[in-house]
N, CA, C and O atoms as a GROMACS GRO file, in nm:
protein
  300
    1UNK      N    1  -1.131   0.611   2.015
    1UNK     CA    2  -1.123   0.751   2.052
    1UNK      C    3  -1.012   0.816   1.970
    1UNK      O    4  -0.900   0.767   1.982
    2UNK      N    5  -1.032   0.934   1.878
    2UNK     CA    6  -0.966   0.970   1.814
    2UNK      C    7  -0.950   1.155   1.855
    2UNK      O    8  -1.047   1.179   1.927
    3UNK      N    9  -0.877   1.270   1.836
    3UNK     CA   10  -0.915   1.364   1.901
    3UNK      C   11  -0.791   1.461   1.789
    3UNK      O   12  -0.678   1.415   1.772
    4UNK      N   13  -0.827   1.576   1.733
    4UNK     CA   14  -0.756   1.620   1.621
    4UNK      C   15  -0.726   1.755   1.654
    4UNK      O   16  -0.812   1.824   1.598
    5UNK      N   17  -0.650   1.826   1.716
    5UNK     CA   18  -0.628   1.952   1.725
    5UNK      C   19  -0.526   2.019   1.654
    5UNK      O   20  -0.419   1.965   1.626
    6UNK      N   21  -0.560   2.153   1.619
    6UNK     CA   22  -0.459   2.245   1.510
    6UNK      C   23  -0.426   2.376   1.604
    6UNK      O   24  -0.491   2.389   1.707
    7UNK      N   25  -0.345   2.455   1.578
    7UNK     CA   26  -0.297   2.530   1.625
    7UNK      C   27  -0.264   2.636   1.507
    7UNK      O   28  -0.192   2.574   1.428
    8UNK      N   29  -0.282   2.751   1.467
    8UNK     CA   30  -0.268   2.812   1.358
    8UNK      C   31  -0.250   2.963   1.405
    8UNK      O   32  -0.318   3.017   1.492
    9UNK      N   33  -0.120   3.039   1.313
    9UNK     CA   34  -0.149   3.156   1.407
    9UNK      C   35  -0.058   3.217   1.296
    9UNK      O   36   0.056   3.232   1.338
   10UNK      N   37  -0.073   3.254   1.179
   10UNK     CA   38   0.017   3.314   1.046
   10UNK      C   39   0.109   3.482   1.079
   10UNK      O   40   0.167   3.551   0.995
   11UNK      N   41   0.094   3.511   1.230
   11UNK     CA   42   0.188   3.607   1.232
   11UNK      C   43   0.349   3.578   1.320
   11UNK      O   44   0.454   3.639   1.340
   12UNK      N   45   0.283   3.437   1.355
   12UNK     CA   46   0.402   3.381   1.408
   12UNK      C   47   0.497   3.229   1.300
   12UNK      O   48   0.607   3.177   1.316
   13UNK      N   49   0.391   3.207   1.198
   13UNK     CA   50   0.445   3.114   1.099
   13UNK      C   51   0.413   3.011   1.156
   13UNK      O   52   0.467   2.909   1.116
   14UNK      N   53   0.330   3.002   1.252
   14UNK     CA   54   0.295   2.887   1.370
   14UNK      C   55   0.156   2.806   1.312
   14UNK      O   56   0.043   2.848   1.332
   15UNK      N   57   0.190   2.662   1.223
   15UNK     CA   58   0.063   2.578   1.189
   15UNK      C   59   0.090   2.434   1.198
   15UNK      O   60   0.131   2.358   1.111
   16UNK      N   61   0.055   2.406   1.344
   16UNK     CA   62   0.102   2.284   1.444
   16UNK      C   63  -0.062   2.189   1.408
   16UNK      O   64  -0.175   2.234   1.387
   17UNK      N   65  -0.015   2.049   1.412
   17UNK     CA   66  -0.089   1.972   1.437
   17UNK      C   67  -0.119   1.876   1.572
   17UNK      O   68  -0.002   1.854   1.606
   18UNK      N   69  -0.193   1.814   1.659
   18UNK     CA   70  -0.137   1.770   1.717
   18UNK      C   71  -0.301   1.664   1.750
   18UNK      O   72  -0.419   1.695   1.766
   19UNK      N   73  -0.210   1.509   1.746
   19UNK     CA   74  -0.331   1.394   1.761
   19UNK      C   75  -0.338   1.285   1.828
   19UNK      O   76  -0.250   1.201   1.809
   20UNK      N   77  -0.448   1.259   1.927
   20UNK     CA   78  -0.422   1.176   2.007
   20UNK      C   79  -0.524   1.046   1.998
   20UNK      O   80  -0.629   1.095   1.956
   21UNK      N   81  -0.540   0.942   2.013
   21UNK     CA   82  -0.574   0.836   1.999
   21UNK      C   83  -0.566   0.720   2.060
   21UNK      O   84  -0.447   0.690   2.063
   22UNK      N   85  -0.635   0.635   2.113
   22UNK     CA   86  -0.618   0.532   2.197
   22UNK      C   87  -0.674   0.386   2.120
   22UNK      O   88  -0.796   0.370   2.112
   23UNK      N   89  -0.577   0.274   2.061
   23UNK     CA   90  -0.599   0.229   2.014
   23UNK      C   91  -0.547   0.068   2.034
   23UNK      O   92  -0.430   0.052   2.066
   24UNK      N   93  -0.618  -0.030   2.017
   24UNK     CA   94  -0.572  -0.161   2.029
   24UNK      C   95  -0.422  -0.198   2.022
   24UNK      O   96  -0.359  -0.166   1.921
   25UNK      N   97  -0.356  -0.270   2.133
   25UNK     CA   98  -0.270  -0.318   2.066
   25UNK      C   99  -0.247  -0.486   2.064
   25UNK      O  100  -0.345  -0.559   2.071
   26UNK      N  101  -0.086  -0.552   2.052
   26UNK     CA  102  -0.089  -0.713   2.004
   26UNK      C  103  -0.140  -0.766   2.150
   26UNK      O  104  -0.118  -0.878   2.194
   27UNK      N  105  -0.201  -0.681   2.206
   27UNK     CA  106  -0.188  -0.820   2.362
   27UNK      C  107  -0.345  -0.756   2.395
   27UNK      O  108  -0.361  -0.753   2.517
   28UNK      N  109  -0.428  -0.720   2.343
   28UNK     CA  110  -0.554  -0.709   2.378
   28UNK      C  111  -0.544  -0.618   2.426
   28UNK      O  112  -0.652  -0.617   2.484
   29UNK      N  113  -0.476  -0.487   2.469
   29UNK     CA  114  -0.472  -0.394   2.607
   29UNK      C  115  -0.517  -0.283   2.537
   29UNK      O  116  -0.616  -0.296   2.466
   30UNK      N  117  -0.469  -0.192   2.544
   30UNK     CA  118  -0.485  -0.044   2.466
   30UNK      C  119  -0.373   0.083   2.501
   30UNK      O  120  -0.368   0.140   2.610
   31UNK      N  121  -0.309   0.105   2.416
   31UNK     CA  122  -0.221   0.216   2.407
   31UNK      C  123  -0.277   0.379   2.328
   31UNK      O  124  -0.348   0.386   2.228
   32UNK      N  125  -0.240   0.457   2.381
   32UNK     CA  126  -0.198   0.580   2.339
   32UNK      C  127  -0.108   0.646   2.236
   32UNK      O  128   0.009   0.678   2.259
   33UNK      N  129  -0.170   0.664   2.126
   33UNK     CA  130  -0.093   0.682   1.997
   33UNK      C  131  -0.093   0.871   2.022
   33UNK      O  132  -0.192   0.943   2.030
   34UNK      N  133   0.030   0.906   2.027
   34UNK     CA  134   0.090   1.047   1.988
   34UNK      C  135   0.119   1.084   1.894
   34UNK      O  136   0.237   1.071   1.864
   35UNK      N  137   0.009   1.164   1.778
   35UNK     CA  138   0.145   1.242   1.687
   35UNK      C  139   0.108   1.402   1.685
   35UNK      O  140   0.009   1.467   1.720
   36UNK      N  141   0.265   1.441   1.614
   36UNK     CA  142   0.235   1.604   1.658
   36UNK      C  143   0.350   1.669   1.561
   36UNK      O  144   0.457   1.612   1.539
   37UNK      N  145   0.311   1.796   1.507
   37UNK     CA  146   0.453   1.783   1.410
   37UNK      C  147   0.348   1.937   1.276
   37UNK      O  148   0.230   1.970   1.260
   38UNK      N  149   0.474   1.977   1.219
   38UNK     CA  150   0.393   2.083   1.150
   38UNK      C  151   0.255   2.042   1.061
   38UNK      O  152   0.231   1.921   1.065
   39UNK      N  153   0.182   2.102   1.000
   39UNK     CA  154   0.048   2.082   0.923
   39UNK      C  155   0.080   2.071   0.758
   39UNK      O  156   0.118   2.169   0.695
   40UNK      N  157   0.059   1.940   0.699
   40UNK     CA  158   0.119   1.941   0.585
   40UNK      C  159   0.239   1.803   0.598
   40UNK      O  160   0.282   1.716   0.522
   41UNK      N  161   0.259   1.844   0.747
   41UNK     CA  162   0.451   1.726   0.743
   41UNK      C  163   0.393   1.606   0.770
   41UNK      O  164   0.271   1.590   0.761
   42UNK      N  165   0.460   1.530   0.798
   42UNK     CA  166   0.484   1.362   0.870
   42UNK      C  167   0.439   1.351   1.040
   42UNK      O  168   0.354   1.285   1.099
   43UNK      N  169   0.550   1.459   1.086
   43UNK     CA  170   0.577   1.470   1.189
   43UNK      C  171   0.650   1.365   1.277
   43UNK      O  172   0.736   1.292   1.227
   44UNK      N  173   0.616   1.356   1.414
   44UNK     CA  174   0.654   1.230   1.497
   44UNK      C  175   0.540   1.206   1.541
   44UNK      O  176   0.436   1.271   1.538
   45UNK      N  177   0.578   1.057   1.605
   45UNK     CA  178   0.442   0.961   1.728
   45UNK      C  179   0.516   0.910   1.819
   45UNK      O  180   0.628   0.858   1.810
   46UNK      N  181   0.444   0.928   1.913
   46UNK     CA  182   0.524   0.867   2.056
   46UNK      C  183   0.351   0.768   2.104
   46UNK      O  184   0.237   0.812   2.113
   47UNK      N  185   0.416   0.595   2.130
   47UNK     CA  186   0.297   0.496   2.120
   47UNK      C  187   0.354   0.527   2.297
   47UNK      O  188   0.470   0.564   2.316
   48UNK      N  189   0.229   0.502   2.443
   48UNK     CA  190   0.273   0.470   2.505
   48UNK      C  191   0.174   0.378   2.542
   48UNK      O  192   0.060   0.425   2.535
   49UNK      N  193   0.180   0.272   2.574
   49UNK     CA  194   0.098   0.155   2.646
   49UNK      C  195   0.088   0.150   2.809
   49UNK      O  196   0.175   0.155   2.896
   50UNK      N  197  -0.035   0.140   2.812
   50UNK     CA  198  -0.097   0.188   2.948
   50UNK      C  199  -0.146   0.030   3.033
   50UNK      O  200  -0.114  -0.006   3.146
   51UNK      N  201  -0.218  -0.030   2.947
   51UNK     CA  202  -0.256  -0.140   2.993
   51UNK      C  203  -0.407  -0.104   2.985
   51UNK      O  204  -0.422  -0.073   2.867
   52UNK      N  205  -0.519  -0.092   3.043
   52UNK     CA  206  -0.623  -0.091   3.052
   52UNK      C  207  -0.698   0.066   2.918
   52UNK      O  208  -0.663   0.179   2.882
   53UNK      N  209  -0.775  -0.001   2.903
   53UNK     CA  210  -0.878   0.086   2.802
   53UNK      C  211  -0.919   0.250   2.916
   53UNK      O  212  -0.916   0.361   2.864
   54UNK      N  213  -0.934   0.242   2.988
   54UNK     CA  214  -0.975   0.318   3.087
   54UNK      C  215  -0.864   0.413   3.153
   54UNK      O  216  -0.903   0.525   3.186
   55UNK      N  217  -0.722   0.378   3.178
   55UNK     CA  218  -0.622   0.418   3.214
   55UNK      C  219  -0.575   0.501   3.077
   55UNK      O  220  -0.519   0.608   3.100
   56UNK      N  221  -0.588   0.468   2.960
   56UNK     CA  222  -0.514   0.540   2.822
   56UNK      C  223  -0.645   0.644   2.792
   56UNK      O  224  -0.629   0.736   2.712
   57UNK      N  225  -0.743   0.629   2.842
   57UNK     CA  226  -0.866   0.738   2.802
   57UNK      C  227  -0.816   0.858   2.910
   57UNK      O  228  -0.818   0.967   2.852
   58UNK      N  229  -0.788   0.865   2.999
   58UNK     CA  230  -0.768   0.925   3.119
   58UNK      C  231  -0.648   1.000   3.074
   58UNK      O  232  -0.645   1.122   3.094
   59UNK      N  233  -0.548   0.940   3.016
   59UNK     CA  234  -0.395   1.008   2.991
   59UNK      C  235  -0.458   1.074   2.881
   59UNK      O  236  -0.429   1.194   2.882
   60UNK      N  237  -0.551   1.035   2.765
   60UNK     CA  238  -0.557   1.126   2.662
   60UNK      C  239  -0.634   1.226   2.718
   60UNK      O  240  -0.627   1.333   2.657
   61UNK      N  241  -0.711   1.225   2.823
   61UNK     CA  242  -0.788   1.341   2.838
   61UNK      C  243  -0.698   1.498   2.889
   61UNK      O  244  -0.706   1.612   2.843
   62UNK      N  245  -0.600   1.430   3.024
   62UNK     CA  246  -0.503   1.493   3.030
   62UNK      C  247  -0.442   1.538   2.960
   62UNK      O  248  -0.388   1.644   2.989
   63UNK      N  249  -0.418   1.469   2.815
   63UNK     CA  250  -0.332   1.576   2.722
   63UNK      C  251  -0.386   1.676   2.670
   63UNK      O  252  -0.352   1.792   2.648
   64UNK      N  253  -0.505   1.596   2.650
   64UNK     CA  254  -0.604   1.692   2.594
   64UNK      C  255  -0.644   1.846   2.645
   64UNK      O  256  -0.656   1.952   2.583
   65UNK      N  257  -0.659   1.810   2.784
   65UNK     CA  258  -0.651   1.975   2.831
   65UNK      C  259  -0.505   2.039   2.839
   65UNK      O  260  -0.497   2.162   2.845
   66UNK      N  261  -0.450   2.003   2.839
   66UNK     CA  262  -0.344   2.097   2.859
   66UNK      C  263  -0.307   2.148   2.720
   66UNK      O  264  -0.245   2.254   2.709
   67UNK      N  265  -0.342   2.078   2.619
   67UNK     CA  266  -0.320   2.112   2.494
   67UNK      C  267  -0.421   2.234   2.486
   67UNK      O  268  -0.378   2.348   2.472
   68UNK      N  269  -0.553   2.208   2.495
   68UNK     CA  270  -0.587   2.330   2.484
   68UNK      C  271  -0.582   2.444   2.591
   68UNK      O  272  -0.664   2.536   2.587
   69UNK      N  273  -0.512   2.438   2.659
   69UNK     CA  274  -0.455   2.557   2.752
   69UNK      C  275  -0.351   2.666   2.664
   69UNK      O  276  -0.338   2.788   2.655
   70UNK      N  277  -0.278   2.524   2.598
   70UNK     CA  278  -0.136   2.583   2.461
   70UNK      C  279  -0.193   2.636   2.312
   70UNK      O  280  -0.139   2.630   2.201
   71UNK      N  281  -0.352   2.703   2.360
   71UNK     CA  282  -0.376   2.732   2.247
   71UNK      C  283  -0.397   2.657   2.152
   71UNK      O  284  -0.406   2.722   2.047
   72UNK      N  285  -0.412   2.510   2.133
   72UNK     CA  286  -0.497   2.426   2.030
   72UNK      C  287  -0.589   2.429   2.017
   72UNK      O  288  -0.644   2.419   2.127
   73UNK      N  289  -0.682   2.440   1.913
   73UNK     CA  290  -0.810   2.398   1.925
   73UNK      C  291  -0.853   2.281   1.825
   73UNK      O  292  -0.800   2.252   1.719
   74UNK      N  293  -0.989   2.210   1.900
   74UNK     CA  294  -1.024   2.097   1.824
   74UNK      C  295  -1.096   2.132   1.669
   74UNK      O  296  -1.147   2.240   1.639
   75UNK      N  297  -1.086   2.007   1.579
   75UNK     CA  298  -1.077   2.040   1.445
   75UNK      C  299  -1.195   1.967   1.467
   75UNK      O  300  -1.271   1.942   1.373
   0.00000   0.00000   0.00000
């Protein structure tokens, strides 16, 4: 599960990226990969490990809406 949202808005200088992902980790489980950071940059990632495949789908969905509440939309 991969999920890509931008945020773009050139009268505020505002061109945000922001990506969420749920992906294997060393112990078989599945974590939540965060990154978020201007369009063009590096940015940051925040990994959080959930334990179950089902529990990290659920947190990304949650981010997911609220992100687009903040005006993201999917790419």
């Amino acid at each position: 599960m991969e999920i890509h949202l931008e945020k773009i808005d050139a009268r505020r200088n505002c061109y945000r990226f922001y990506e969420i992902s749920v992906e294997a980790d060393l112990f078989a489980q599945a974590a939540l990969v965060v990154r978020w950071g201007r369009i063009g940059g590096r940015g940051r990632v925040r990994i959080a490990g959930s334990g179950s495949v089902r529990e990290a789908q659920d947190l990304a969905t949650r981010l997911l809406k609220l992100r687009l509440k903040h005006g993201y939309a999917l790419r």
